[in-house]
C-alpha positions as CSV (number, residue, x, y, z in Angstrom):
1,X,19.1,-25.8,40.7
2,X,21.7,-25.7,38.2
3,X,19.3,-27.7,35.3
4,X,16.9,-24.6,36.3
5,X,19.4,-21.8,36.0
6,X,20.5,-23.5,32.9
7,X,16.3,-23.9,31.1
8,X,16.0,-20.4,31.5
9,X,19.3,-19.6,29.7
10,X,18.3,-21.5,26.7
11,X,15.2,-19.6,27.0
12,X,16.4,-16.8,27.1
13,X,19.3,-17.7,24.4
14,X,16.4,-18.5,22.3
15,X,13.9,-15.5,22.6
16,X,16.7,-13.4,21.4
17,X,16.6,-15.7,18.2
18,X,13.1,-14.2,17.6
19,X,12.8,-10.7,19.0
20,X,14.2,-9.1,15.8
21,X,11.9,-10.6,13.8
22,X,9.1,-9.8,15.8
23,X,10.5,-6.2,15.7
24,X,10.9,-6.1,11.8
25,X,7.0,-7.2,11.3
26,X,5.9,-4.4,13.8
27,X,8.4,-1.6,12.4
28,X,7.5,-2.2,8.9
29,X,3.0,-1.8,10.0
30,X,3.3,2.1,10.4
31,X,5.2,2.7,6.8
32,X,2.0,0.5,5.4
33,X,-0.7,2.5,7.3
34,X,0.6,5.9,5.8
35,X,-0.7,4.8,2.0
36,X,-1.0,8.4,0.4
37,X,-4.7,9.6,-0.2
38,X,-5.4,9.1,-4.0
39,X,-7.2,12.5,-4.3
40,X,-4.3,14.3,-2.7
41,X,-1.8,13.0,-4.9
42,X,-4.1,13.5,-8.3
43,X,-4.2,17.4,-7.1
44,X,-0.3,17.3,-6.7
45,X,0.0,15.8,-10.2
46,X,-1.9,18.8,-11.5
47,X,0.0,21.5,-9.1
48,X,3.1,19.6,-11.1
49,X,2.0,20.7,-14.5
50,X,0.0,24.0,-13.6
51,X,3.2,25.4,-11.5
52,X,5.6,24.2,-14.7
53,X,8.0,22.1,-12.6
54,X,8.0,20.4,-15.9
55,X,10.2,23.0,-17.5
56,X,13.4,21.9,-15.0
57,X,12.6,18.5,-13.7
58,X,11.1,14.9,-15.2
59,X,9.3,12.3,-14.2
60,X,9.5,9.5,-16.6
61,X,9.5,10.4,-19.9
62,X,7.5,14.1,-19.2
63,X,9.4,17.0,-19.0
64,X,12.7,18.6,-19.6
65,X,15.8,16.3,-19.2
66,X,19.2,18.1,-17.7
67,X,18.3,20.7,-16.3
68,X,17.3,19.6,-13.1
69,X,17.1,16.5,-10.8
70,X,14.8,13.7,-12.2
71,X,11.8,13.0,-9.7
72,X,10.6,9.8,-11.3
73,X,11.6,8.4,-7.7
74,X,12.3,10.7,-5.1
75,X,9.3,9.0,-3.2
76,X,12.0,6.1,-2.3
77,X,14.6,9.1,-1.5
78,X,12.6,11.6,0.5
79,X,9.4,11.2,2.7
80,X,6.5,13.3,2.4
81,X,7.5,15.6,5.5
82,X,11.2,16.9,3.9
83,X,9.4,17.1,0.4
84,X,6.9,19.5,1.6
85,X,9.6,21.6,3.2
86,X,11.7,21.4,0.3
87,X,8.6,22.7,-1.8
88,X,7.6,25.5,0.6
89,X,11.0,26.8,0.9
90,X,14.0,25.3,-1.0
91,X,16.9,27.6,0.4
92,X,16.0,26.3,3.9
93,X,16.6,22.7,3.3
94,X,19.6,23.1,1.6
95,X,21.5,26.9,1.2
96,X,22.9,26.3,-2.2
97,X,19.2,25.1,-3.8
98,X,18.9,26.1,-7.5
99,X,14.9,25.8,-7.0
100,X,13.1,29.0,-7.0
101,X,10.9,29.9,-4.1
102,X,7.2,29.3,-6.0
103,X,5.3,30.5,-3.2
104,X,2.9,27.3,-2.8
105,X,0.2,27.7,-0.1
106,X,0.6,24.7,2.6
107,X,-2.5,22.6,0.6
108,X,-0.9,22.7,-2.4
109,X,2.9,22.1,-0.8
110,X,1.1,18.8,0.5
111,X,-0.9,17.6,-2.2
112,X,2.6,18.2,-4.3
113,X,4.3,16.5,-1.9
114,X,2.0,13.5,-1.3
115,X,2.2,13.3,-5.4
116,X,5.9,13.7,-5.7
117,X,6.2,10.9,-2.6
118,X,4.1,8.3,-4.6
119,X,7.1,8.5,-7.5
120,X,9.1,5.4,-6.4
């Protein structure tokens, strides 16, 4: 009984050796599946020059340094989720926001964000 009771420690001992790698493969899967849409983040690119976010923010070398936060990698900041509600309504995210209000519809809040998430 004892060389029993003592197999299925080790076994135990042992599988808790491998569950957290186990659970890093399977957390890491949904982050993979969620690749942006490539059309959806072409329109955002354009909604980022037609709405002017150029004339405060940069990404890379384009658009106006110092005035406002550089976006070149917010992506690896901020998911897609807060970025949309950032763009739909600054003040509500965070009371003390310079950004204006720019009255996106919810299509062009997403394809902004879904651009503005793919900067990493």
């Amino acid at each position: 009984m004892r060389c029993e009771r003592v197999g299925r420690q080790a076994v135990i001992a042992g599988a808790w050796r491998i569950v957290p790698v186990v659970v890093v493969l399977f957390a890491a899967a949904p982050a993979q599946a969620q690749a942006p849409d490539a059309a959806l983040v072409r329109k955002g690119e354009g909604l980022f020059k037609e709405q002017g976010c150029y004339g405060c923010h940069t990404v890379g070398k384009f658009g106006t340094q110092g005035i406002a936060a550089d976006l070149s990698h917010v992506g690896a900041k901020h998911d897609v989720g807060y970025l949309t509600k950032w763009l739909k309504d600054p003040a509500s995210q965070q009371p003390t926001a310079h950004m204006p209000r720019i009255g996106l519809s919810d299509d062009e809040a997403k394809a902004l964000a879904a651009y503005l998430g793919s900067l990493r």
